[in-house]
KENUDO-241878 format. One record per residue: residue number from 1; residue in three letters; x, z, y of N, C-alpha, C in turn. Coordinates in nm, 2 decimals. Each point is the difference from the previous one (the first is absolute). Example, Ala and Ser with C-alpha at 12.3 -4.5 7.8 and 13.67 -1.06 7.14 Angstrom:
# KENUDO-241878
   resi   resn      n_X      n_Z      n_Y     ca_X     ca_Z     ca_Y      c_X      c_Z      c_Y
      1    ALA     1.32     0.78    -0.57    -0.09     0.00     0.12     0.09     0.00     0.12
      2    SER    -0.04    -0.07     0.11     0.09     0.00     0.11    -0.08     0.08     0.11
# end
This chain:
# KENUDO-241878
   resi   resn      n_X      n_Z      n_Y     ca_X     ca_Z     ca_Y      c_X      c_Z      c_Y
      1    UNK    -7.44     2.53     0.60    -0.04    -0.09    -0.11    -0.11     0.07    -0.07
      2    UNK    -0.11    -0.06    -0.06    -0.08     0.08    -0.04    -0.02     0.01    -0.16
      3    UNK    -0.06     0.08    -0.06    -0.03     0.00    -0.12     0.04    -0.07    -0.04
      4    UNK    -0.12    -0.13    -0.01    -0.03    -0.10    -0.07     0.13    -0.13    -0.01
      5    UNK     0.03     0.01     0.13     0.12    -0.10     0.00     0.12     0.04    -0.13
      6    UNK     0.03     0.18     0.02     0.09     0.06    -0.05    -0.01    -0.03    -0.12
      7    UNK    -0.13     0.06    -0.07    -0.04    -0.03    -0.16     0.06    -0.16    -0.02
      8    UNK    -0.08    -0.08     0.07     0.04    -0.19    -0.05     0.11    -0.02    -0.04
      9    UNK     0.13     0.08     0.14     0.11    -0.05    -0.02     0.08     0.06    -0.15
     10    UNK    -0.03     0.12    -0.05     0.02     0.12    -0.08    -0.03    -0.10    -0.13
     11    UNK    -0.13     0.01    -0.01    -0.03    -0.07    -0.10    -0.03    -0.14     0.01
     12    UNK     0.03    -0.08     0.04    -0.02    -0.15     0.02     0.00    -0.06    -0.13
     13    UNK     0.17     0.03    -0.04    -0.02    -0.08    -0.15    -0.07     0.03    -0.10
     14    UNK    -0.04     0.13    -0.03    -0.12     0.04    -0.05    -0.14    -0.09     0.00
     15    UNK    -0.02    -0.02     0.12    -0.13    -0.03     0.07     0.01    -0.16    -0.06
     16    UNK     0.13    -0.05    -0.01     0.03    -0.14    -0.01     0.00    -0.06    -0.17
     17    UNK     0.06     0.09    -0.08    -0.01     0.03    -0.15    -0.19    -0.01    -0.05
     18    UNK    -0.08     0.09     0.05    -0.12     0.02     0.00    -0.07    -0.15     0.00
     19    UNK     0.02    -0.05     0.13    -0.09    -0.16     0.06     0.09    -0.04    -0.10
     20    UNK     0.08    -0.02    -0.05     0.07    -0.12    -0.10    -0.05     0.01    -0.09
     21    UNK    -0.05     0.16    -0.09    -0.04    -0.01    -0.10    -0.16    -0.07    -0.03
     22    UNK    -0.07     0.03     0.11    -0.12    -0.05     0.01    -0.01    -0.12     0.02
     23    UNK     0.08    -0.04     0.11     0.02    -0.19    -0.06     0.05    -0.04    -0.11
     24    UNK     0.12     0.01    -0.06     0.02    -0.08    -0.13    -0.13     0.06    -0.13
     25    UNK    -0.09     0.13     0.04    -0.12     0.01    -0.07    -0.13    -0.11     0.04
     26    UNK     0.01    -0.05     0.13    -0.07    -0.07     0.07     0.00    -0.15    -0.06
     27    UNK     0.11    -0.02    -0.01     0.06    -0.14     0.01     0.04    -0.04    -0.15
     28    UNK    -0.02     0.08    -0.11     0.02    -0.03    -0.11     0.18     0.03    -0.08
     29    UNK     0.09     0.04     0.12     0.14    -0.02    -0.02     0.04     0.07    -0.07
     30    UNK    -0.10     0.11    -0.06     0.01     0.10    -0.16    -0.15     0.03    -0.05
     31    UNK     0.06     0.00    -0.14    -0.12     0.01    -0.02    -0.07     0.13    -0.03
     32    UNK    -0.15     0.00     0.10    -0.08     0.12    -0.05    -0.04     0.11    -0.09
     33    UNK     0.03    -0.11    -0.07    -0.03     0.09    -0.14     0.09     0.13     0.02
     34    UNK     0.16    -0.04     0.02     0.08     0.10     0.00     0.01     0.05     0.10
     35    UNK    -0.01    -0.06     0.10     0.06     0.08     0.15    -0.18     0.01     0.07
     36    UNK    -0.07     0.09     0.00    -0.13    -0.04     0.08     0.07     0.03     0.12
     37    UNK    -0.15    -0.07     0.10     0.04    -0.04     0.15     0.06     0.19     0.11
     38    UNK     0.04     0.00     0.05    -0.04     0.14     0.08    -0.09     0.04     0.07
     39    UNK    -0.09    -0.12     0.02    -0.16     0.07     0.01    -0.06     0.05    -0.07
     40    UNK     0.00    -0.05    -0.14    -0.08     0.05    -0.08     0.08     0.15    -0.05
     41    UNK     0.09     0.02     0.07     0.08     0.14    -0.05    -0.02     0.05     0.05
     42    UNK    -0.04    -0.03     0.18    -0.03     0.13     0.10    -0.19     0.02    -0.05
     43    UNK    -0.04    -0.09    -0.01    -0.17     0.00    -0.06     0.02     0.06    -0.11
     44    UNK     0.06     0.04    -0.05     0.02     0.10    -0.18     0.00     0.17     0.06
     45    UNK     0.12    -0.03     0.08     0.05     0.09     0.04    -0.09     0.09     0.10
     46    UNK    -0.06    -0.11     0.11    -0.15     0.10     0.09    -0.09     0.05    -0.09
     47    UNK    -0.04    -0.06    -0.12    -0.09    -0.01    -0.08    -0.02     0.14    -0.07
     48    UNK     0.18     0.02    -0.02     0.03     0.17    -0.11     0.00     0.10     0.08
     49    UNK    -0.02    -0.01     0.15     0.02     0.11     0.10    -0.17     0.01     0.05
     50    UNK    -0.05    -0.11    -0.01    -0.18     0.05     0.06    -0.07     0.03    -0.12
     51    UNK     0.09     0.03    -0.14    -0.06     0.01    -0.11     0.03     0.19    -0.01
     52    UNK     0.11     0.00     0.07     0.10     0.15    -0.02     0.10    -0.01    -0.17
     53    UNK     0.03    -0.09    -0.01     0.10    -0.03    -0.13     0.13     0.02     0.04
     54    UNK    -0.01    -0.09     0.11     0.18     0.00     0.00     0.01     0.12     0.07
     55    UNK    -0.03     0.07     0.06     0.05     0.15     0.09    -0.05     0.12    -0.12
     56    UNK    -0.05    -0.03    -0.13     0.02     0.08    -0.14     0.15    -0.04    -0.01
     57    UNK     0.06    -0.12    -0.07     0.15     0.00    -0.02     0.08    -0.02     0.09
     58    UNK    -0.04    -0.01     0.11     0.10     0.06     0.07     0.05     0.11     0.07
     59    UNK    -0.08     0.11    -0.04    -0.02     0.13     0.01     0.07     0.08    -0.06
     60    UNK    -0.01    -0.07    -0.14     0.09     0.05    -0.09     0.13    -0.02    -0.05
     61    UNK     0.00    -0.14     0.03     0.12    -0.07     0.03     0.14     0.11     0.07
     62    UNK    -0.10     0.02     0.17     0.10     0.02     0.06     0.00     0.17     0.02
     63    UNK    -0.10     0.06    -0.11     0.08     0.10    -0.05     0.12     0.01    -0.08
     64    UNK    -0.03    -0.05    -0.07     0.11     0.00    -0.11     0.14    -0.01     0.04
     65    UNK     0.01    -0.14     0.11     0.10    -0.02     0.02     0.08     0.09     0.13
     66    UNK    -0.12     0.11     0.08     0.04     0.02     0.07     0.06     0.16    -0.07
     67    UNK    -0.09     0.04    -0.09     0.04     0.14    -0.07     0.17    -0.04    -0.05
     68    UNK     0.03    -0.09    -0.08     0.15    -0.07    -0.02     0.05     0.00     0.11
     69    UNK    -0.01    -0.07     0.07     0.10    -0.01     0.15     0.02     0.16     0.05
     70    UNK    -0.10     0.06    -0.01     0.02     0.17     0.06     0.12     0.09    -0.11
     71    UNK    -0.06    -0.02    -0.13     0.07     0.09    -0.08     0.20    -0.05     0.06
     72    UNK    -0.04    -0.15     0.02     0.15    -0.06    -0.01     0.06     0.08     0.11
     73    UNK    -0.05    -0.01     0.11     0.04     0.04     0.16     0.04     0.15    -0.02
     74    UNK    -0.08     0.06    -0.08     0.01     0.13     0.00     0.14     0.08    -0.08
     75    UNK    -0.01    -0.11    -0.11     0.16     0.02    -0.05     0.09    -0.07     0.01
     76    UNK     0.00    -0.12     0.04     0.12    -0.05     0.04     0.06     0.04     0.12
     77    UNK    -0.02     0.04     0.11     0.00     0.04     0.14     0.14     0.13     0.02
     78    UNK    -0.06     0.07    -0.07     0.09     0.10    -0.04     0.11     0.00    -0.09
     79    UNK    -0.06    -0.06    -0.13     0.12    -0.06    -0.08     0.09    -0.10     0.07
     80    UNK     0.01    -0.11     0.08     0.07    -0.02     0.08     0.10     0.07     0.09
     81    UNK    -0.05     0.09     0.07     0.05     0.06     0.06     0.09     0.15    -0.04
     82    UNK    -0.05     0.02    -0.12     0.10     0.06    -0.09     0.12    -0.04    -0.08
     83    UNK    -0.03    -0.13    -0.05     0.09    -0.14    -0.03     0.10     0.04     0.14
     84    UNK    -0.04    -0.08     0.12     0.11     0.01     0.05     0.07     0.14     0.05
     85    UNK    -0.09     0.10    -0.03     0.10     0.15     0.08     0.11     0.07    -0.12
     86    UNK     0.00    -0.07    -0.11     0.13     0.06    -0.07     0.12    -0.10     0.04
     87    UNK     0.10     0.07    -0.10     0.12    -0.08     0.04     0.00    -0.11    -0.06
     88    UNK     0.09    -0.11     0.08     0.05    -0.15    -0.02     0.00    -0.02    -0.14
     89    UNK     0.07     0.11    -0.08     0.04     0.00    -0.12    -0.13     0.03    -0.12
     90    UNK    -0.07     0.04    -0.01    -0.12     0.03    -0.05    -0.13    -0.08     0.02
     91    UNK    -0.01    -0.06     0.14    -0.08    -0.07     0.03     0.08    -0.17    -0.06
     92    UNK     0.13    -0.03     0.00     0.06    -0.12    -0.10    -0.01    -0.01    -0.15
     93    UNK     0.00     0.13    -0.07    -0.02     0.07    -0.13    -0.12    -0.03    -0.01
     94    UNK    -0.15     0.01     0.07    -0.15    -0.04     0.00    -0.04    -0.11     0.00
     95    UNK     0.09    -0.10     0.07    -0.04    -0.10     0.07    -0.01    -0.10    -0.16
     96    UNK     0.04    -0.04    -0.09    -0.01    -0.10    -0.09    -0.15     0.09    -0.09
     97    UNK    -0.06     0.13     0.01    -0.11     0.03    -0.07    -0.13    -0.06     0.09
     98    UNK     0.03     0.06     0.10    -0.08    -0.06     0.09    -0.05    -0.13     0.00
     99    UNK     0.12    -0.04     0.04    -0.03    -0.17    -0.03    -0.10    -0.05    -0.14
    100    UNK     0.06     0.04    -0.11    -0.05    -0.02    -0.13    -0.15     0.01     0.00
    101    UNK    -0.01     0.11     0.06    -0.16     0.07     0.03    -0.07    -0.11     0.08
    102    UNK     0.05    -0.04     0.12    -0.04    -0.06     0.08    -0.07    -0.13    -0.09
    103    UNK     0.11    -0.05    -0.10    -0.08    -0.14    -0.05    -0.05     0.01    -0.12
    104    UNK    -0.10     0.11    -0.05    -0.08     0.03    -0.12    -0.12    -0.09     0.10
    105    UNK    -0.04    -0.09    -0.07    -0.14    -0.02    -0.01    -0.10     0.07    -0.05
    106    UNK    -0.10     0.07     0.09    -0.08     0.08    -0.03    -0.08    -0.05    -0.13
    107    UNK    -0.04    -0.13    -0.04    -0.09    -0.10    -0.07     0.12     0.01    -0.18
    108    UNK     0.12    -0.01     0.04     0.06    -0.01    -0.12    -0.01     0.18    -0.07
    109    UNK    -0.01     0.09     0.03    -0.04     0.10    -0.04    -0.13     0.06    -0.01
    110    UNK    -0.06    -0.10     0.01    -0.15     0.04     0.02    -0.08     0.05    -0.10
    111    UNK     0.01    -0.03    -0.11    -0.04     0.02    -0.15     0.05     0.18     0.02
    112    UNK     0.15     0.03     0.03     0.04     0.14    -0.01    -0.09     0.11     0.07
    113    UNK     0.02    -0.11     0.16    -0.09     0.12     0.02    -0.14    -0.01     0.04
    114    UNK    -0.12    -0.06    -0.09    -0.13     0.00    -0.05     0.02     0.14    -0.12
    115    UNK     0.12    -0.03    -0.09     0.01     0.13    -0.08    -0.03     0.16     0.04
    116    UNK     0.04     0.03     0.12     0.06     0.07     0.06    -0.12     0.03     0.10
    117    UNK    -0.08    -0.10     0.05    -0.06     0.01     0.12    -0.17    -0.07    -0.08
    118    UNK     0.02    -0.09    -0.06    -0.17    -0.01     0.02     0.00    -0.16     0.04
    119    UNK    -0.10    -0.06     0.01    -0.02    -0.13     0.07    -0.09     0.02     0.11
    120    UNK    -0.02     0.13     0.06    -0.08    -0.01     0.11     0.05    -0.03     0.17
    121    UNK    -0.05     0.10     0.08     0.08    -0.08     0.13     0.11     0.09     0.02
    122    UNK     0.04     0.13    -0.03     0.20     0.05     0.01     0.05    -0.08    -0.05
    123    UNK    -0.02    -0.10    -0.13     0.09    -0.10     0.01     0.03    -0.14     0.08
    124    UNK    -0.08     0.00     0.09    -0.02    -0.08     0.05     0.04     0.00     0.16
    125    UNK    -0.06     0.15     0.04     0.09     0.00     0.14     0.18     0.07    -0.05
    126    UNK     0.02     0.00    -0.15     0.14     0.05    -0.02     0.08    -0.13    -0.02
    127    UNK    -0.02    -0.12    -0.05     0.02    -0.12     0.01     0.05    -0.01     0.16
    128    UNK    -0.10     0.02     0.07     0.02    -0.02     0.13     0.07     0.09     0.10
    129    UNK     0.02     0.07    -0.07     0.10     0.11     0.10     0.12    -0.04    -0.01
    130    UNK     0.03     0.01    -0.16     0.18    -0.04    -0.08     0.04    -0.12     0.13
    131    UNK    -0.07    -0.11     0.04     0.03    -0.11     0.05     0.02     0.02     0.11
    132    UNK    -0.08     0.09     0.05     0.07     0.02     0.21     0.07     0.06    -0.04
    133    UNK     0.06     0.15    -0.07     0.09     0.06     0.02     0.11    -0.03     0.07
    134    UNK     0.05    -0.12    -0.12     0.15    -0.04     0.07     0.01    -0.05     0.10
    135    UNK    -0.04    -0.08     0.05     0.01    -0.08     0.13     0.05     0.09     0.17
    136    UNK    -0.19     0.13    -0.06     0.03     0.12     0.11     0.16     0.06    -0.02
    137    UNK     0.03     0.04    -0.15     0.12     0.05     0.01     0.07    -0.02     0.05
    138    UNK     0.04    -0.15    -0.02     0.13    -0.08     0.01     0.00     0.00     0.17
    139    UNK    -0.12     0.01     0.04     0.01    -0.06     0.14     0.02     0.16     0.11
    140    UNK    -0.08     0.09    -0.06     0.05     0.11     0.05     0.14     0.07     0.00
    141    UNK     0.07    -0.02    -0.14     0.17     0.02    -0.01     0.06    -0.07     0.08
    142    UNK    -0.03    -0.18     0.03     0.12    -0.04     0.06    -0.01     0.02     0.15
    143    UNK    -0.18     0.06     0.06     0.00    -0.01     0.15     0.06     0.14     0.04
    144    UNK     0.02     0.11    -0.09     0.08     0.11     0.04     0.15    -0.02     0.01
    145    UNK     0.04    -0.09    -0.16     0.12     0.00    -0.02     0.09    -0.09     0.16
    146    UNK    -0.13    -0.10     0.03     0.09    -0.08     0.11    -0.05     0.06     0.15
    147    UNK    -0.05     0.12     0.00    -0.01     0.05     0.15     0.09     0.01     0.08
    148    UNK     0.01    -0.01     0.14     0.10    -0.07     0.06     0.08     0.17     0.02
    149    UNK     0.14    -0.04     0.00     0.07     0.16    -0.04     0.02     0.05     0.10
    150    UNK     0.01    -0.06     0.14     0.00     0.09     0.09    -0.12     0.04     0.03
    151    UNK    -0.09     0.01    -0.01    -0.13     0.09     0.02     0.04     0.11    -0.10
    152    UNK    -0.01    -0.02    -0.12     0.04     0.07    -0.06     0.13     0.13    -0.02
    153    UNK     0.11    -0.05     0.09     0.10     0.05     0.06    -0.08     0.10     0.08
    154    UNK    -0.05    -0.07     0.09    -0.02     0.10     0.11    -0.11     0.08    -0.04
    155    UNK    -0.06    -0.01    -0.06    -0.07     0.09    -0.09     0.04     0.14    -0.09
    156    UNK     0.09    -0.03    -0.03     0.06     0.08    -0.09     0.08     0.10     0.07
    157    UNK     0.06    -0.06     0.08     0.03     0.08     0.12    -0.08     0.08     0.08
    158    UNK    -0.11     0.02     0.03    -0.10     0.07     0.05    -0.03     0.16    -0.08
    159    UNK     0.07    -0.02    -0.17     0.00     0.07    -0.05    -0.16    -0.02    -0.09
    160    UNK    -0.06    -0.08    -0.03    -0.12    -0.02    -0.04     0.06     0.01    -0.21
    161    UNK    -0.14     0.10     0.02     0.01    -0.01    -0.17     0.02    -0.09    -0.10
    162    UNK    -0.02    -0.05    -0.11    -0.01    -0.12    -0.11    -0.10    -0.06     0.03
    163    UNK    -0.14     0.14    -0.01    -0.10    -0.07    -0.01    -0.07    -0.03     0.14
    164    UNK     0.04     0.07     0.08    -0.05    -0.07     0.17     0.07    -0.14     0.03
    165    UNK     0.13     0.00    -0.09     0.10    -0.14     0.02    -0.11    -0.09    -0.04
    166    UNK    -0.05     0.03    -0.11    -0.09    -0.09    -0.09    -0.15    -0.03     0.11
    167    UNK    -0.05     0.08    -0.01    -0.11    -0.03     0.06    -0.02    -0.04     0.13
    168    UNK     0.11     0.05     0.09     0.00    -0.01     0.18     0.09    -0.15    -0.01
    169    UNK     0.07    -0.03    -0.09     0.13    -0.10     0.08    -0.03    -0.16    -0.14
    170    UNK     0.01     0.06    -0.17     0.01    -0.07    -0.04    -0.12    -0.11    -0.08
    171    UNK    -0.10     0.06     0.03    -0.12     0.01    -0.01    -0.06    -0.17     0.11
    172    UNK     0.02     0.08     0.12    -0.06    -0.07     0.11     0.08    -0.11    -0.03
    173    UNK     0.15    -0.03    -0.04     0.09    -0.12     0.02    -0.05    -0.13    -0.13
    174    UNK    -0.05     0.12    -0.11     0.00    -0.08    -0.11    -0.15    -0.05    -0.01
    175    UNK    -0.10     0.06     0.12    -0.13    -0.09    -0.02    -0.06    -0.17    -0.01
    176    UNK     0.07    -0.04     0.05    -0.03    -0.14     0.04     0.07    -0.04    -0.16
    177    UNK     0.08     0.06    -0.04     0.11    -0.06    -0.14    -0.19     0.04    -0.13
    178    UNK    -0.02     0.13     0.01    -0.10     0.06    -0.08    -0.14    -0.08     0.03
    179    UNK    -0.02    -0.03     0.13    -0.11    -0.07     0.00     0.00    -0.19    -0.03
    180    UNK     0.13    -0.02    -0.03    -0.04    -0.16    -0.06     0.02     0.04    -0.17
    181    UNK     0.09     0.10    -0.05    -0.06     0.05    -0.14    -0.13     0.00    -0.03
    182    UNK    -0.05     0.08     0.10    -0.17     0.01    -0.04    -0.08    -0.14     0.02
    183    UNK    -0.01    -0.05     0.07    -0.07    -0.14     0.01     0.06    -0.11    -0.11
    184    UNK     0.12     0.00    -0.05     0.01    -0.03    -0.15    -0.05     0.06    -0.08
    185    UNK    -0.03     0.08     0.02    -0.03     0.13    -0.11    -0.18    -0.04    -0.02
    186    UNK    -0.03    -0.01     0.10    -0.16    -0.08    -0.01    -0.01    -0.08    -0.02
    187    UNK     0.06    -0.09    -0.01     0.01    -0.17    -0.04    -0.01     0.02    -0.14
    188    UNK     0.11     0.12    -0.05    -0.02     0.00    -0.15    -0.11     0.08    -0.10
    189    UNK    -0.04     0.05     0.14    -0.11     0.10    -0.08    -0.12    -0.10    -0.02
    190    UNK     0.00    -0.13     0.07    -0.13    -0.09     0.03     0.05    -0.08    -0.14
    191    UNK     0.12     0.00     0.00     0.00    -0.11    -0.16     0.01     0.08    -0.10
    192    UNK     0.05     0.12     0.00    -0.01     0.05    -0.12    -0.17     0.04    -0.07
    193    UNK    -0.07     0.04     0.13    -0.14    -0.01    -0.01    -0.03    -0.07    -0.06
    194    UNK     0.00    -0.12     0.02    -0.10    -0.13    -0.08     0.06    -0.02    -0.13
    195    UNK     0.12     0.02    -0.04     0.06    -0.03    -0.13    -0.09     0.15    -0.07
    196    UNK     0.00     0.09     0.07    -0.03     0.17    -0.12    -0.13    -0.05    -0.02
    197    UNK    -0.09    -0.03     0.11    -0.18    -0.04     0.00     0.01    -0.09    -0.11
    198    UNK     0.07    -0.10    -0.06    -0.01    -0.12    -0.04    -0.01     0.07    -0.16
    199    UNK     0.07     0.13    -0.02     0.02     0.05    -0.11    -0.10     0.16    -0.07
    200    UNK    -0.09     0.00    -0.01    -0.11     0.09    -0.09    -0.09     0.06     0.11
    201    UNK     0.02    -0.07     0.14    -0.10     0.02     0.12    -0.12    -0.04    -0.05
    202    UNK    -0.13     0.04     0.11    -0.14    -0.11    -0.01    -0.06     0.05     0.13
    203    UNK     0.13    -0.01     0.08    -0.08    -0.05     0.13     0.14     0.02     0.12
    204    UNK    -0.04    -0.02     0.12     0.10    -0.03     0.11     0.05    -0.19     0.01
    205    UNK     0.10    -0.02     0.06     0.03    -0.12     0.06     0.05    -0.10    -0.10
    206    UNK     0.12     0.09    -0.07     0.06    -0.09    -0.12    -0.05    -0.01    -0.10
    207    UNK    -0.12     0.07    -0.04    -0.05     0.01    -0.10    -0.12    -0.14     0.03
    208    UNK    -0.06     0.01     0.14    -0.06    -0.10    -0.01     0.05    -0.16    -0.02
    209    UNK     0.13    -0.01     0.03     0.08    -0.13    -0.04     0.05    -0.01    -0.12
    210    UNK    -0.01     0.12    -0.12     0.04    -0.01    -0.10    -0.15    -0.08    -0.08
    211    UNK    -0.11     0.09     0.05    -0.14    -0.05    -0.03     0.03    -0.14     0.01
    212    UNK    -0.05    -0.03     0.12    -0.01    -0.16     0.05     0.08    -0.09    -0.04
    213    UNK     0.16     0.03    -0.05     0.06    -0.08    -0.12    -0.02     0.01    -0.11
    214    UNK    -0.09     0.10    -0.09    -0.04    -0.05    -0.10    -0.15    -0.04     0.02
    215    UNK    -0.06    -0.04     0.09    -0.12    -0.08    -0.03    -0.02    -0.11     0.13
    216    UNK     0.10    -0.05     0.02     0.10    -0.11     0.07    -0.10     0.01     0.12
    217    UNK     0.02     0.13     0.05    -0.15    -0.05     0.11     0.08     0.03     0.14
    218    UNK     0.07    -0.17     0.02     0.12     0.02     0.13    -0.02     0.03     0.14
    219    UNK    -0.14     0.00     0.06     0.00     0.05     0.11     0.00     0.14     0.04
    220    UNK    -0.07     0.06    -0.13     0.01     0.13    -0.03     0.16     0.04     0.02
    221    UNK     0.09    -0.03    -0.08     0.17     0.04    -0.02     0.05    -0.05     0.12
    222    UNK    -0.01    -0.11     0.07     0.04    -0.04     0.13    -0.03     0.12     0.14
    223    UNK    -0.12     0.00    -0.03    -0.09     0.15     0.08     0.07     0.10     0.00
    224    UNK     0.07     0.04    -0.13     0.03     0.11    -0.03     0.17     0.03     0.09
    225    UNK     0.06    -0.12    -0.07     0.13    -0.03     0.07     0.01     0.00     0.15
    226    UNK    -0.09    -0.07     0.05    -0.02     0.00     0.14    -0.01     0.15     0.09
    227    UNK    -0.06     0.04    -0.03    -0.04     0.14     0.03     0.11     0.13     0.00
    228    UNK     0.11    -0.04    -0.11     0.07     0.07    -0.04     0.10    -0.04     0.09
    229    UNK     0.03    -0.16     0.03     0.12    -0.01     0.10    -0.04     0.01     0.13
    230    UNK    -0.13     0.00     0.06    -0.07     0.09     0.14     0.03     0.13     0.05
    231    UNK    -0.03     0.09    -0.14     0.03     0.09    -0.01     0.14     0.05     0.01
    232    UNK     0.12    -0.04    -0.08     0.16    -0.03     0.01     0.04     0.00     0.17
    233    UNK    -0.05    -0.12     0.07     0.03    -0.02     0.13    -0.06     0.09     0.05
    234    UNK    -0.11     0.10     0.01    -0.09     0.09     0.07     0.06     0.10     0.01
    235    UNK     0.06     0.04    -0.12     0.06     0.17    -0.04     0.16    -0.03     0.05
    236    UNK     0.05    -0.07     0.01     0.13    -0.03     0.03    -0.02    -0.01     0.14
    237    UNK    -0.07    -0.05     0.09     0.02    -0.03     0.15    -0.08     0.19     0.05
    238    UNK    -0.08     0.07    -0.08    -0.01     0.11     0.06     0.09     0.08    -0.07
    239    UNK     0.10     0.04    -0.07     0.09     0.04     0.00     0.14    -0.05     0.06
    240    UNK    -0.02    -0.15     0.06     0.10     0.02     0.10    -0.03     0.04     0.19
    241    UNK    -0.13     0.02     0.00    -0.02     0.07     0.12    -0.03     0.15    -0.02
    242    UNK    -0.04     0.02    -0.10     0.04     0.14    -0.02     0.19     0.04     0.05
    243    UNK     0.05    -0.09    -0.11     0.11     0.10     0.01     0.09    -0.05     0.12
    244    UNK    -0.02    -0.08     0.10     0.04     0.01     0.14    -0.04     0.08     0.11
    245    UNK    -0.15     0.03    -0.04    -0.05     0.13     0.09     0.13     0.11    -0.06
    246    UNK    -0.01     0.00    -0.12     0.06     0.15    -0.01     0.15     0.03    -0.02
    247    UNK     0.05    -0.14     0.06     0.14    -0.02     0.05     0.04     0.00     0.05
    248    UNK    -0.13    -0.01     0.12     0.03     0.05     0.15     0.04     0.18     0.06
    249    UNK    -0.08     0.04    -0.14    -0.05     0.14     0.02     0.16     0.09    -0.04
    250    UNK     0.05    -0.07    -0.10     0.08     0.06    -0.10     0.16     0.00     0.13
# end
């Protein structure tokens, strides 16, 4: 099968959503004013890249979001995996803070920590860290906690350390669990992006849709949107061939 067939069938309804929107822009079945057509989004959109605009915010964009998504990976990974290496009983004793933690909205404390931090960009890729954290946690605790026990059995039997248990046996079982944490974990780093941009930014993706809604200039915000959910599907389908190459390996 080739490529192209592959892509069609993958994204078909995509492709199908798209021609719809441009006909009922075509055809009058909404009105322009509010919905412009998708041509004139992708002509907005060519227009900010042979200009070098949009590859300014989205440069920065997808630093931001990507410095967040690292800090998160880098501590949640472990914290996970330390979550689950104490006892039943300590790790049940944690579990209602955690949780708690888990559902602070970064935005409802935001005022606190601008006190604390500034309105520059640490607050902004720290907005975006708080948000992956959990996800990787959660998803790294339960793919150790549910590793299959006879590997683990026979492991332990070998005479293998804590931490060789960890790394050689519990590790490899709990990747596939850790790597759909992380690809939620980017989903959230893409929305929490555009909400932080939207807030004492002046420049990247969400800032440009914050612009474009206050000076109602819709193909511009449509542009912006679009790009962002291109982007969503882009980073998500190479991190799921990433992490099957390296699931082969593991």
């Amino acid at each position: 099968m080739s490529i192209g067939v592959s892509l069609a069938k993958r994204y078909g309804s995509v492709l199908a959503f798209l021609a719809l929107w441009e006909i009922s822009c075509r055809l009058g079945w909404v009105d322009s004013q509010f919905i412009p057509a998708f041509s004139r989004v992708v002509t907005f959109i060519a227009g900010q890249i042979a200009g070098g605009q949009l590859f300014t915010h989205l440069e920065i964009s997808l630093g931001r979001a990507g410095a967040g998504f690292l800090i998160a990976s880098l501590v949640a990974v472990p914290l996970g995996v330390l979550l689950a290496g104490w006892s039943e009983r300590v790790r049940l004793a944690l579990e209602p803070l955690t949780e708690w933690l888990s559902y602070i909205n970064p935005f409802v404390v935001f005022h606190i920590i601008i006190v604390f931090m500034g309105a520059g960009e640490a607050t902004k890729v720290t907005i975006i860290a708080w948000a992956c954290i959990w996800p990787i946690v959660f998803s790294t605790l339960s793919g150790i906690l549910h590793a299959d026990p006879d590997i683990v059995k026979a492991a332990r039997s070998l005479g293998l350390s804590r931490f060789q248990l960890t790394v050689k046996v519990l590790f490899p079982c709990a990747f596939p669990a850790i790597l759909t944490g992380m690809r939620l974990a980017a989903g959230y780093a893409l929305l929490f992006l555009i909400a932080a941009e939207m807030m004492g930014a002046s420049s990247g993706l969400g800032w440009m849709i914050y612009r474009a809604q206050n000076t109602y200039q819709l193909v511009e915000m449509f542009a912006a949107v679009t790009v962002i959910a291109a982007l969503a599907v882009g980073i998500d389908a190479i991190m799921s061939t990433i992490g099957k190459r390296l699931s082969y390996r593991l």
